[in-house]
LUMSEDREN-235065 format. One record per residue (C-alpha): residue in three letters; x, y, z. Coordinates in pm, whole numbers, plus 50000, padded with zeros to 5 digits. Layout:
<rs>
ALAXYZ
...
</rs>
This chain:
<rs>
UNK500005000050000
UNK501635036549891
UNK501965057950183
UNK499895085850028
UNK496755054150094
UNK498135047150433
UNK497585084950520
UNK494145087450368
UNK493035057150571
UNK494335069650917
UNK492735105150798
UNK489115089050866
UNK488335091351209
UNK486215067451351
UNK483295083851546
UNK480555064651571
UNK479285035051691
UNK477045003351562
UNK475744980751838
UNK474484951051759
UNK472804917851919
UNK474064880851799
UNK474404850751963
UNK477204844752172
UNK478614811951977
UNK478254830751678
UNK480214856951764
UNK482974836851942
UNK483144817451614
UNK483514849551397
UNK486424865151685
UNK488024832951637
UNK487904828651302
UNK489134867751249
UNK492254860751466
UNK493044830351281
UNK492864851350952
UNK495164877951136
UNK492444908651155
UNK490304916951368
UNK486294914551392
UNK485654951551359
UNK487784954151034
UNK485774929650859
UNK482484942251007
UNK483514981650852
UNK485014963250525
UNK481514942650477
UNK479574974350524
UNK481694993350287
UNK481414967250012
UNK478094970250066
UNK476955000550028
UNK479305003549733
UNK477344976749600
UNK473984988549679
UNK475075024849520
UNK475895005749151
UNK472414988349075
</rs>
């Protein structure tokens, strides 16, 4: 990743919050699963939301 990325990325701040209820085996599983993959559960969860609503925006 060029460094001129790696400064746009840190230049979002993160101020908001999304709480959300799931089953506690389900979640475990997805934690586990995300350190396994080396990230981390909120990283996918912001990456998922971002794909789709980029999606969503090109039908």
């Amino acid at each position: 990743m060029s460094e001129e990325k790696k400064k746009k990325k840190k230049a979002v701040k993160k101020d908001s919050q999304l709480i959300i209820r799931i089953n506690g085996e389900e979640r475990d599983e997805f934690v586990e699963l995300c350190n396994h993959l080396d990230t981390t559960a909120a990283r996918e969860i912001r990456r998922f939301i971002r794909e789709f609503v980029t999606a969503s925006k090109a039908e």
